[in-house]
N, C-alpha and C positions, 0 to 999 in steps of 0.2 A: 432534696428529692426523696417522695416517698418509696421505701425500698419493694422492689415489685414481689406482690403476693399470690401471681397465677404466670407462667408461658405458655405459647403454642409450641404444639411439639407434634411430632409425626409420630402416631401412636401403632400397633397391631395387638391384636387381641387375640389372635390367631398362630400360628403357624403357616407360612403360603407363599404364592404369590406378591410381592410386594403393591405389584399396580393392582391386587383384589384385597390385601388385608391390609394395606396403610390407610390411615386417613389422617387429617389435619384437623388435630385438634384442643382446647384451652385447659391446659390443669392447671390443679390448686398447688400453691408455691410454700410450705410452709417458712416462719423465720428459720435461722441457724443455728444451731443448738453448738455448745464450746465443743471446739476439734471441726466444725466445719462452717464453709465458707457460701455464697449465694454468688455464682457465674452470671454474666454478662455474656453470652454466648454471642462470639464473632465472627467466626468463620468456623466451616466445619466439610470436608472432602464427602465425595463419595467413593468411596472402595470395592471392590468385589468381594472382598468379604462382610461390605453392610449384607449383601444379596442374600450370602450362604447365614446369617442370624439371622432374619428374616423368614426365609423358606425353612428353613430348621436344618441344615446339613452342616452347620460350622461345627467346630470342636468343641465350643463353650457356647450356650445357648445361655440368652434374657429367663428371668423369669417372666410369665404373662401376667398383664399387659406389660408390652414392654415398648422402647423408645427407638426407632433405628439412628444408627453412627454408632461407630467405632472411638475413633477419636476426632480431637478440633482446639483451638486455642480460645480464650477465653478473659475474660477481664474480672475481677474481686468487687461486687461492689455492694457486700454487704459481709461483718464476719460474725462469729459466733463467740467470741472473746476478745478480750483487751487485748492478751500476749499470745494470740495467734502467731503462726508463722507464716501468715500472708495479710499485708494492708489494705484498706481500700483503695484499688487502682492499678493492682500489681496486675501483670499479664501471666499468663500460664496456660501451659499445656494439659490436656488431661485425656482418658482411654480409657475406655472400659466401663469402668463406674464413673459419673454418671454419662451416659449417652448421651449422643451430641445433638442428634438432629431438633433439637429445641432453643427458644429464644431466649431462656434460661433456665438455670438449674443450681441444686444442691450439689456440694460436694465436700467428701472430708479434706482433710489437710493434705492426710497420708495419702492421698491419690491424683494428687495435682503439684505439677511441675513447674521451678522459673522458666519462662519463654525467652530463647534465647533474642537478645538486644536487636541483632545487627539481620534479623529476617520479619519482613513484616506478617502481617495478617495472615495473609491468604497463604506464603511459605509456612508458616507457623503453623498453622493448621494441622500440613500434611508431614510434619514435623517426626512425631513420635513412630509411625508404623515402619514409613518406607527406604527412609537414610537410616534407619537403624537396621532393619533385615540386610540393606544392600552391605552395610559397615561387618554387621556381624560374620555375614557367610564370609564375608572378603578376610575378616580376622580369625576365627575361630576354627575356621577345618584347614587351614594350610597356613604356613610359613612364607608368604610371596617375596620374591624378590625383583629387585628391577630386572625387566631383560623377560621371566616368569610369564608364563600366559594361562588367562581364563578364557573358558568355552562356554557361551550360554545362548540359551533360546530367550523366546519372549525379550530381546531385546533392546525395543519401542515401549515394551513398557517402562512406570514410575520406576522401579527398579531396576530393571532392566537400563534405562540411563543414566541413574545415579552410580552404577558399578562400571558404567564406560570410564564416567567424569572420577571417580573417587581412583579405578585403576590405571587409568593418565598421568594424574597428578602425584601417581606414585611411583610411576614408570613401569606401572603392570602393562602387558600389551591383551589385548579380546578381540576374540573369535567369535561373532554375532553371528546368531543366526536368524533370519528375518522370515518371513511369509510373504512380505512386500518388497521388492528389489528398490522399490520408489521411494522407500526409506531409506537409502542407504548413504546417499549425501549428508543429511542430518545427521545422524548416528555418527559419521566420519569427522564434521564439524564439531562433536561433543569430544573428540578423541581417540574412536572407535580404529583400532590397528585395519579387523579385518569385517566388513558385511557379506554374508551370503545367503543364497537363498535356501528355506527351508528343502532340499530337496535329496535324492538320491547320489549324488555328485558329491554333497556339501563336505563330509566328514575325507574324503578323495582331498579336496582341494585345502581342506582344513590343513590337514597331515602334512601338505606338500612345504606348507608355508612353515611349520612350526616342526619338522623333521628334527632339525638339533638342536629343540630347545624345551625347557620343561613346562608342559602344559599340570600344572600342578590343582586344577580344580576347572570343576564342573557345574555348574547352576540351574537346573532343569522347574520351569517354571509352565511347563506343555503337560508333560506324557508321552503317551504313546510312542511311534516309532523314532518322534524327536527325541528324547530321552535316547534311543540305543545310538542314534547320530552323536551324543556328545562323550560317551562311554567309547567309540573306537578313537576320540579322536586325543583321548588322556594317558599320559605318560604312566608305567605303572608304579604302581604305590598313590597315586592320585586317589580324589575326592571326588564324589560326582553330588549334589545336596542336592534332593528336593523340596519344594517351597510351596509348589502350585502345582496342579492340573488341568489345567484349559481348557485342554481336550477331552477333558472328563473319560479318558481309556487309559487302561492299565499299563504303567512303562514296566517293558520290558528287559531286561537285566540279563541277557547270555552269559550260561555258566563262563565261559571260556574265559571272559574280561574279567570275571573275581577270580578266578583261579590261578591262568596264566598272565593276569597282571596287576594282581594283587589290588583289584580295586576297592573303595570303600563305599560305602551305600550309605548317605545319610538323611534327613529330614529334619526342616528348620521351622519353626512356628515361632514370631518374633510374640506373640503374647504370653507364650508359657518360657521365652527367655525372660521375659523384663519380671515375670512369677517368681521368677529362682533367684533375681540378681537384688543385693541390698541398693536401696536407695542413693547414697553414695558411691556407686561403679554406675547407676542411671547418669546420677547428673554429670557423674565425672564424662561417661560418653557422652553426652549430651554438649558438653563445653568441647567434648576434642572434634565431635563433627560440625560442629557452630564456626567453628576454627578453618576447619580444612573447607566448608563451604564457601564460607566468608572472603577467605586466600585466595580459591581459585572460582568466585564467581559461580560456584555448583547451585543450581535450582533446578526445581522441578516444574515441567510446562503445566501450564493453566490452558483449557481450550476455552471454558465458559463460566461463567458466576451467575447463579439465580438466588431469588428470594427461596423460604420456606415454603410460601403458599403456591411458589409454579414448581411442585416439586416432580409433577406428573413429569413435567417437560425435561427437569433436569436428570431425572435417573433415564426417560429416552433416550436422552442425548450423551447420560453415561456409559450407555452400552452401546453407542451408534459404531458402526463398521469404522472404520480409517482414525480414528479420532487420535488429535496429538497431543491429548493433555490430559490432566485432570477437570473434572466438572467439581465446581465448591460453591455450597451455601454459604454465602456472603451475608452476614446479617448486621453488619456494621463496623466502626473505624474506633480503636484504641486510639487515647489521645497519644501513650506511649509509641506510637508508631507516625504520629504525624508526619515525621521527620524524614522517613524510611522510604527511598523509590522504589517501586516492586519491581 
């Protein structure tokens, strides 16, 4: 097979609106140069922070032109040396460099991952952003124990139910807080202790339930007055982490909860962790959450799969109201996963 020497890729030139500055269109593919590999692009998620590189408000901006996606899983099928450390056909993850939303791409060595075995495709994909923030926040700002509870908004989302499933399986118990009470069955079938609704009551009834027991961490992925919701309902010396803002309005932090209970304020950006961390603690996490997924059947909901070219339709339909899953550019099947039920 001749090795491909152009993809399509969803390119912007701009800064902006995604549905005014994207378009769909063919670049030039150079070969591989030794230290890098030529991607098979497979599957690749949309995220909401594709949105914020795009419009220009994320943390870390493309240079222009540049490619939308974050991350996605991929297949080797061309390399730039002998004794690479990837073969033709290997699977792998990648982030960051190069951008996903293309039908292939260049990549170095140093920036592409083994794909864990035992998750196909379209899991592999949404692989590297979102099991690793929900793993980190769950590890990093507290010491949980069984019996332990965590309080988090944005519930229903990717993260927001991998931290239900991952604190279940650990005997953590969660205090979800929802905007839609209609969720609440689901959330409870993933292992969800408690669901309530976003409202005035919530942190009331939080408290009632978790009175003698240590609420040792907080997940705020809103803002606004949901943030001060999950700060009355923590134990003190707790953690309260932000990660996101939804609600695009300032969370509020009352002196009284860092003073008289000694709270901590922190903020989590799973791209500027995986910055700091050697490649070896990457894959080592990366085998321990492969593991605990694997054990206890943890995935992430899919609502829909489109090509590249109906991309108008899929970033629609990734921001539609009620949505229960992830939206992913499907662009094709690894023979390495033939095997794999999704």
């Amino acid at each position: 097979m001749q090795p491909p020497r152009s993809a399509e890729a969803l390119r912007y030139h701009k800064f902006g609106d995604p549905f005014e500055t994207l378009s769909h269109e063919t670049i030039a593919l150079d070969p591989p140069k030794p230290g890098f590999v030529t991607l098979k692009i497979l599957a690749v998620p949309i995220n909401p922070a594709d949105f914020g590189r795009i419009n220009g408000t994320y943390g870390k901006l493309s240079n222009l032109p540049g490619t939308g996606g974050i991350e996605g899983v991929g297949e080797v099928v061309e390399t730039g040396s002998n004794d690479g450390a990837f073969s033709a056909g290997a699977r792998v993850l990648f982030a960051g460099k190069p951008s996903s939303w293309q039908t292939y791409a260049l990549a170095s060595e140093d920036q592409v991952y083994p794909a864990p075995e035992t998750l196909d495709d379209l899991q592999a994909s949404m692989f590297w952003v979102n099991p690793a923030t929900a793993w980190r926040m769950m590890h990093d700002f507290a010491t949980l124990e069984p019996g332990d509870w965590i309080v988090q908004n944005a519930a229903t989302s990717a993260v927001g139910k991998l931290v239900i499933q991952f604190a279940s399986q650990l005997g953590v118990k969660t205090a979800n807080i929802v905007r839609d009470p209609d969720t609440a069955e689901g959330l409870r079938n993933l292992g969800a202790t408690l669901v309530l609704k976003d409202d005035k009551e919530a942190a009331k009834r939080i408290q009632s339930q978790t009175e003698s027991s240590k609420v040792k961490l907080g997940l705020n992925a809103v803002g606004g007055k949901s943030s001060l919701t999950i700060c009355k309902c923590l134990s003190n010396k707790a953690t309260l982490v932000t990660y996101g803002g939804m609600d695009r309005q300032p969370a509020t932090f009352p002196t009284r909860y860092l003073i008289f209970n000694d709270l901590s304020l922190r903020g989590f950006w799973v791209s500027e962790w995986y910055r700091n961390a050697s490649r070896a603690t990457i894959e080592g996490m990366h085998s321990e959450i492969a593991q605990k997924m694997d054990a206890g059947n943890i995935r992430t909901d899919i609502e829909a799969t489109y090509s590249l070219k109906d991309w108008k339709a899929a970033l629609e339909h990734s921001l539609r109201p009620g949505k229960t899953g992830k939206v992913v550019f499907h662009m094709g099947k690894s023979k390495s996963t033939d095997s794999i039920e999704p």
